[in-house]
C-alpha positions as CSV (number, residue, x, y, z in Angstrom):
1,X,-30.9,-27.4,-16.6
2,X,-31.8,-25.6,-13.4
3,X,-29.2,-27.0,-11.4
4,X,-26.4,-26.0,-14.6
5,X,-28.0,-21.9,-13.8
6,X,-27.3,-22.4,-10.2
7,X,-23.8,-23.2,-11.1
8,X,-22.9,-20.5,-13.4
9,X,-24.6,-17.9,-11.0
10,X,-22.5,-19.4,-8.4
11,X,-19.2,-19.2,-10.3
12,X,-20.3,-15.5,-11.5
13,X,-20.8,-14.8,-8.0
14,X,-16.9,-16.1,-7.0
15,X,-15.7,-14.3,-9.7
16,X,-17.2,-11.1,-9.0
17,X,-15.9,-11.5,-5.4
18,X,-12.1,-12.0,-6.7
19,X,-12.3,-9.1,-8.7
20,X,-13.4,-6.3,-6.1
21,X,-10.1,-6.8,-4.4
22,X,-8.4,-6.0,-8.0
23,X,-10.9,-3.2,-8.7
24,X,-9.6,-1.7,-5.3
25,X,-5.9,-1.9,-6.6
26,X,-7.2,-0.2,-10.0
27,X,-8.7,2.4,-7.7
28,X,-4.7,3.4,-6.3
29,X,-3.9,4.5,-9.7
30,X,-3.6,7.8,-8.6
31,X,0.0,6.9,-6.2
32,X,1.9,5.6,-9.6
33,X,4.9,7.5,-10.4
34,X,8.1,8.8,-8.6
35,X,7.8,10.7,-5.4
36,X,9.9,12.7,-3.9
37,X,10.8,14.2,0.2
38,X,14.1,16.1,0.8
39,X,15.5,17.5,3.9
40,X,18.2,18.8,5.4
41,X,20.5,15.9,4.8
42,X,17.9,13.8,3.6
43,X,16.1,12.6,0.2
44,X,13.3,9.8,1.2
45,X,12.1,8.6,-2.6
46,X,8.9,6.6,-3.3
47,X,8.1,4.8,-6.6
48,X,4.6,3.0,-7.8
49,X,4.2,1.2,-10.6
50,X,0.9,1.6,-12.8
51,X,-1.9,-1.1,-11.3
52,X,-2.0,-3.9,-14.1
53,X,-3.9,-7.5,-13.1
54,X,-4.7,-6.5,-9.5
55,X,-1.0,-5.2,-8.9
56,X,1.6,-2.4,-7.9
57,X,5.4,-2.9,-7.2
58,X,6.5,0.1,-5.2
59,X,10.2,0.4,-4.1
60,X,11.4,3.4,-1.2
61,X,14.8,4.6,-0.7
62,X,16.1,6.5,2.3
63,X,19.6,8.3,1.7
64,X,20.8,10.2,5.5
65,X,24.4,11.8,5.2
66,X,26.6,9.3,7.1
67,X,24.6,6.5,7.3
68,X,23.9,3.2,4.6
69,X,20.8,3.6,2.5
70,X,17.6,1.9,3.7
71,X,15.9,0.4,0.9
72,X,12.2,-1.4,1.2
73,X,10.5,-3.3,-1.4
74,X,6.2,-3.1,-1.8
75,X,3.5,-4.4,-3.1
76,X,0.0,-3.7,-3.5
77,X,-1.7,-7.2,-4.8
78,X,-5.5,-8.3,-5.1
79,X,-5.4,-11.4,-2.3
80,X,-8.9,-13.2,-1.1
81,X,-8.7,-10.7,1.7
82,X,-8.7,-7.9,-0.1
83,X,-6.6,-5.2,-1.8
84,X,-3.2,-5.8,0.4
85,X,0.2,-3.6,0.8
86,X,2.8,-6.0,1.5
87,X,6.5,-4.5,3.0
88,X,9.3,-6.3,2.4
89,X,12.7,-5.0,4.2
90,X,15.7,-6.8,4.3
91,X,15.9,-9.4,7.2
92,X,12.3,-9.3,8.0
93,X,9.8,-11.5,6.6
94,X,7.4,-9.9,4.0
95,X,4.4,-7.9,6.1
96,X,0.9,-8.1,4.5
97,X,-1.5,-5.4,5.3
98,X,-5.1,-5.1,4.5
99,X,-6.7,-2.1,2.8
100,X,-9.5,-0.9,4.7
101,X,-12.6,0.5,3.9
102,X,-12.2,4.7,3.1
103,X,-12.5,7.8,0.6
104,X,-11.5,7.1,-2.5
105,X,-8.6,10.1,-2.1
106,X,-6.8,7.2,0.9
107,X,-5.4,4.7,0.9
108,X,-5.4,3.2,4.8
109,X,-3.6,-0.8,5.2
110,X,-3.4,-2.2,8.7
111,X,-2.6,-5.6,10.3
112,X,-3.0,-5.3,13.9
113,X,-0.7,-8.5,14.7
114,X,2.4,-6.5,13.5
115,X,4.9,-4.7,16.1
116,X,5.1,-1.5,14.1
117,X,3.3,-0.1,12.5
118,X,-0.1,-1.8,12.2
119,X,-1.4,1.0,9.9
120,X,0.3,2.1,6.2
121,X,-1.7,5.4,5.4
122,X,-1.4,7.2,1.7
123,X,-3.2,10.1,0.9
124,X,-3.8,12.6,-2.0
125,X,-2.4,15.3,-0.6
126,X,-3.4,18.3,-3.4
127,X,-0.5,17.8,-5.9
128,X,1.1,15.8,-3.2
129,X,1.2,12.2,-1.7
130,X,1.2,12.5,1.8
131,X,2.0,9.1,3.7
132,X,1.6,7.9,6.8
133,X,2.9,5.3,8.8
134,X,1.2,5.0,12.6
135,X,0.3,1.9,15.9
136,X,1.9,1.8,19.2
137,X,4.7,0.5,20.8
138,X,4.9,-0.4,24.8
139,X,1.0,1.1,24.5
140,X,1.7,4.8,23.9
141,X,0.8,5.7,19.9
142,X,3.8,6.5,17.3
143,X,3.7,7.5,13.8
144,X,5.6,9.3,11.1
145,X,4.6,11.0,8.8
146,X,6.2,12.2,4.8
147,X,5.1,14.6,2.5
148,X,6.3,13.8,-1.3
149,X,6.2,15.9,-4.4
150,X,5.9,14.3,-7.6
151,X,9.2,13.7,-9.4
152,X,8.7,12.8,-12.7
């Protein structure tokens, strides 16, 4: 009988572990909806899906006069690694990155082995999402940054 307990308090333990990384998707609730940046000649609109099971779908849209819409596709999933953001823009292969370790008002992902960026920053931003996208390239630090209002 003893060694059934240390079993079960073993698979508790493994199942507890699996679900922190969907408790930290739960805690994003707060960047669902439809989010909105325009500019002079420029509307950059962000979408988030509710958190259900340990996931968010996200889509982005960039619309410049002139120039062909850029579209990416995102996801926030609960992996073994932890909460992750995962890019996905055409001709690229998908880019995981890791939620680290913050206030519960950001939201910052990095992967350090990517080009740019290596860090995917969201952040409550009073009524606003502010986001953030920032690493280097040829050593000197880059980012850029968006402020969105809420659409709908």
């Amino acid at each position: 009988m003893r060694g059934l307990s240390i079993v079960l308090a073993a698979v508790a333990l493994a199942g507890s572990a699996q679900a922190a990384p969907a408790d930290h998707v739960q805690a994003l609730a707060w960047l669902a909806g439809s989010w909105v940046q325009r500019g002079e000649n420029l509307t950059v609109r962000e979408i988030w899906t509710v958190p259900q099971d340990g996931a968010m779908a996200g889509a982005s849209q960039t619309n410049r006069a002139g120039r062909k819409p850029f579209v990416e596709f995102m996801t926030i999933t609960a992996e073994p690694t932890g909460a992750t953001f995962t890019a996905r823009i055409e001709g690229q292969p998908p880019t995981p990155f890791v939620l680290k370790a913050g206030s519960p008002d950001e939201a910052t992902f990095e992967n350090l082995a990517h080009d740019f960026p290596q860090r995917v920053i969201y952040r409550r931003c009073g009524q606003d999402l502010c986001a953030r996208i920032e690493g280097t390239v040829n050593g000197k630090p880059q980012s850029q940054d968006w402020r969105y209002a809420r659409e709908r």
